[in-house]
C-alpha positions as CSV (number, residue, x, y, z in Angstrom):
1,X,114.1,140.9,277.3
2,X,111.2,138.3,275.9
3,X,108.6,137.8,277.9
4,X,108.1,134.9,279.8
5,X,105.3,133.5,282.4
6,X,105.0,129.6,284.1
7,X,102.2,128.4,286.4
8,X,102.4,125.3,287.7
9,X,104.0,123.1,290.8
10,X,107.3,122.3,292.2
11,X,108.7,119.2,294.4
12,X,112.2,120.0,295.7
13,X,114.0,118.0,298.5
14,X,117.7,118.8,299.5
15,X,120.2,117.9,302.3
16,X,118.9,120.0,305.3
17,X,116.8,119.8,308.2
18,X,113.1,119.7,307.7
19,X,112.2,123.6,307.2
20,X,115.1,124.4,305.1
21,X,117.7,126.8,306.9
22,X,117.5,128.9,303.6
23,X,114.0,130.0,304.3
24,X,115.1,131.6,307.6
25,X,118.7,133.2,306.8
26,X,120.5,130.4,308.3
27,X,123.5,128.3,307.0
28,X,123.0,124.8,305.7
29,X,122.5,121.9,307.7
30,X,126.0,120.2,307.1
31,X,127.7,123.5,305.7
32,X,127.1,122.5,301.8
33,X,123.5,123.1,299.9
34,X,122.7,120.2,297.6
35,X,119.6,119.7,296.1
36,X,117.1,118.4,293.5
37,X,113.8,119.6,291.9
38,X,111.2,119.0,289.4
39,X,108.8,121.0,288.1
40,X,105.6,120.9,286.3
41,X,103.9,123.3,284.0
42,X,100.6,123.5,284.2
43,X,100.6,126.5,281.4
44,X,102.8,129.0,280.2
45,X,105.3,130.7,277.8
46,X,108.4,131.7,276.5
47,X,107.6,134.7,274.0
48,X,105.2,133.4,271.2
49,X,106.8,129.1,272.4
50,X,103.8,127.7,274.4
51,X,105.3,125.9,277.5
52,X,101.8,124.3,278.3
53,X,102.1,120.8,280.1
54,X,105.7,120.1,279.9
55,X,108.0,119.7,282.8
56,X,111.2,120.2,283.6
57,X,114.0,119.3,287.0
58,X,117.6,120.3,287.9
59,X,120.2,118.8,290.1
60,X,122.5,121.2,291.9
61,X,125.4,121.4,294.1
62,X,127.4,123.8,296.2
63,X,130.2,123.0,298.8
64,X,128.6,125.3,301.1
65,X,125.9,127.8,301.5
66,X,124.9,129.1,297.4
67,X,125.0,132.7,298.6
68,X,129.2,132.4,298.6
69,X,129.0,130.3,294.8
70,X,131.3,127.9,293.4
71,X,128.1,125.7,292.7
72,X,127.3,123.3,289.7
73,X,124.2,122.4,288.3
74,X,122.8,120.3,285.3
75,X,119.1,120.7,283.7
76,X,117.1,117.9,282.3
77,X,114.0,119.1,280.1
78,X,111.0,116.4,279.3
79,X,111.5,114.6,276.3
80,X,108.1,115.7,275.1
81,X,109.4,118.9,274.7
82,X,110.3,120.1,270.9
83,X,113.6,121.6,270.1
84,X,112.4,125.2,270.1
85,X,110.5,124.4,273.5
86,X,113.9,123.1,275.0
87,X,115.6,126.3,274.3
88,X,113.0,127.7,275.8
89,X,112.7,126.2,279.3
90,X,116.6,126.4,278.9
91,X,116.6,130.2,279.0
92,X,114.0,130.4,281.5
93,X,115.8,127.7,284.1
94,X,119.5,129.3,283.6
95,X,118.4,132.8,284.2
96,X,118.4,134.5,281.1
97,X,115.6,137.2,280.3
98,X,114.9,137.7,284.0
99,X,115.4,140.5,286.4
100,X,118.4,140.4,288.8
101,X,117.6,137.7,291.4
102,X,114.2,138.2,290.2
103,X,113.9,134.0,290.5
104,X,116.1,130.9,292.1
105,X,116.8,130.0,288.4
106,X,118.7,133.2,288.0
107,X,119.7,133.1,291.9
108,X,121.0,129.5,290.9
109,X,122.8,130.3,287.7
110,X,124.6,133.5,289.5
111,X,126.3,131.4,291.6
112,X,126.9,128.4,289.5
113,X,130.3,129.0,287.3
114,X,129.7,125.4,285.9
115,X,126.6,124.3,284.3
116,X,126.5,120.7,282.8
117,X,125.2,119.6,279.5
118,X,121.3,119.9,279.9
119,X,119.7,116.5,279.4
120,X,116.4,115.4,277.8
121,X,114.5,112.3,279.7
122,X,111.0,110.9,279.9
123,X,109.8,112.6,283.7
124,X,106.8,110.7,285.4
125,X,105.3,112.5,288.5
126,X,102.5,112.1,290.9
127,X,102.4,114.0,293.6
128,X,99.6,116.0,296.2
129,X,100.0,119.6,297.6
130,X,97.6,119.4,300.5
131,X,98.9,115.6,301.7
132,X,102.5,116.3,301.1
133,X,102.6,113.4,299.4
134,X,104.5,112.4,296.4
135,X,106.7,110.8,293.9
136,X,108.6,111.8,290.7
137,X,111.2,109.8,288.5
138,X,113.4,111.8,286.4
139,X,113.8,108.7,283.9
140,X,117.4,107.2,284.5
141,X,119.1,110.4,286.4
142,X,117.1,110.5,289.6
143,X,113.8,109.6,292.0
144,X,112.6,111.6,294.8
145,X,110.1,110.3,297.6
146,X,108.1,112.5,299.5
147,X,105.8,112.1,302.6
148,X,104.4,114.2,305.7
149,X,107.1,115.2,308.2
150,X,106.1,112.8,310.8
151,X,105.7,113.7,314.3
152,X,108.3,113.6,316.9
153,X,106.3,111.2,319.3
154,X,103.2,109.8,317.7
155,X,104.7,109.9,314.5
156,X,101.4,110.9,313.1
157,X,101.7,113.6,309.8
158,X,103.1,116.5,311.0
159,X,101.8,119.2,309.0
160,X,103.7,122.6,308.6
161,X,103.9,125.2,305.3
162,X,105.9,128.1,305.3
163,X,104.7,131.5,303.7
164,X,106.9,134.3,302.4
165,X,105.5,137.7,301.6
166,X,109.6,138.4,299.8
167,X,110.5,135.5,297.3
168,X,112.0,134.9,293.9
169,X,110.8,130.5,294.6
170,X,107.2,131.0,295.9
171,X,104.5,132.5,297.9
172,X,103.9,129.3,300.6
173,X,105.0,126.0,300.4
174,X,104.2,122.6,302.0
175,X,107.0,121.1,304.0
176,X,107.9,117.2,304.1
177,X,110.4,114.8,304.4
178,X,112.0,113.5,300.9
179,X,114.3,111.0,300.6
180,X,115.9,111.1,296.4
181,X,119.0,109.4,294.6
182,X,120.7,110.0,291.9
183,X,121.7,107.5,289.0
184,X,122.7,109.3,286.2
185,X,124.1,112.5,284.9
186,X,127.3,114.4,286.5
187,X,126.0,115.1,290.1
188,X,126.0,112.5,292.4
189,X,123.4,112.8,295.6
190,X,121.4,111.0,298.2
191,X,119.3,112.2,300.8
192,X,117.3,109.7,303.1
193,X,114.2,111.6,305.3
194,X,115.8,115.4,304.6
195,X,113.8,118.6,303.8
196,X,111.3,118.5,300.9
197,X,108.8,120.6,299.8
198,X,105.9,121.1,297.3
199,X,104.9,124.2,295.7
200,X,102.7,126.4,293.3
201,X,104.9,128.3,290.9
202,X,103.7,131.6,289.2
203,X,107.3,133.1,287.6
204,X,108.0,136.1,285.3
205,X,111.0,137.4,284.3
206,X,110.4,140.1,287.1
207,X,109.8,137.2,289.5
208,X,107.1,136.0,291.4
209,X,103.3,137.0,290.8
């Protein structure tokens, strides 16, 4: 199994309730778990392929909750990314030289039995942890919008983060409200003011550090 390590940060947003019923053992929202991310790396590797500073997002569908399968997904890489640092992040994000459900690329990949033609696009992001705050364009195929959750009556930021001591996604987690649509690629989506989230990542092939 090749060794493999990425640090960086996450922004996800999908069609559930803010909080994510996954995070607590509870069924999606509206029965089915759809969902887009992108992610960021800050520094890391795929055996001796250097993985520093390129970034990454996927698109993924199930028709209901991904524990019982059936789901698709399609990959987009960076275009900055060379041709051996595709494969790379290609391995990585489809679950290959990783412990059994060791990550929620492997997790993702398990129950997926279709998995699109991976795409290469320019990805432009801007996004902050602490202010749930956020933007990223996945050049042509998708956009996501992220902001605080707002409060139920002042509609002041609502801040909330979730920590889990047990995960193969990451330690603790921001929550927000996203709203993202999809143009291009295979998998239509569109979520309007649904659960988002914004994350450190520290993978291995044995999962989470």
């Amino acid at each position: 199994m090749i060794d493999w390590n990425i640090d960086g940060q996450e922004m996800a947003n999908c069609n559930c309730n803010f909080g994510c019923p996954c995070q607590f053992g509870v069924l999606p929202t509206g029965g089915s778990c759809q969902a887009v991310a992108v992610f960021n790396i800050t520094k890391g590797h795929y055996g001796d392929v250097s993985l520093d500073g390129l970034r990454a997002a996927g698109v993924y569908y199930w028709p209901g909750p991904i524990h019982e399968g059936n789901g698709q997904y399609q990959l987009i890489i960076g275009d900055s990314a060379s041709i051996e640092q595709k494969a790379a992040l290609e391995a990585i994000m489809s679950g290959k030289d990783t412990e059994e459900m060791a990550t929620m690329w492997y997790v993702f990949n398990a129950t997926s039995p279709t998995q699109h033609p991976t795409l290469s696009a320019p990805i432009e992001l801007d996004w902050d942890i602490d202010s749930r705050v956020g933007n990223a364009k996945v050049g042509g195929i998708f956009d996501i919008a992220v902001a605080p959750i707002p409060n139920i009556v002042s509609g002041e930021p609502h801040r909330i983060s979730i920590q889990l001591t047990d995960s193969f996604e990451f330690r603790q987690a921001e929550m927000a409200s996203g709203t993202s649509n999809t143009k291009g690629g295979v998998i239509d989506l569109s979520f309007e003011a649904t659960h988002a989230h914004i994350a450190k990542l520290n993978l291995t092939g044995q999962g989470v550090v």
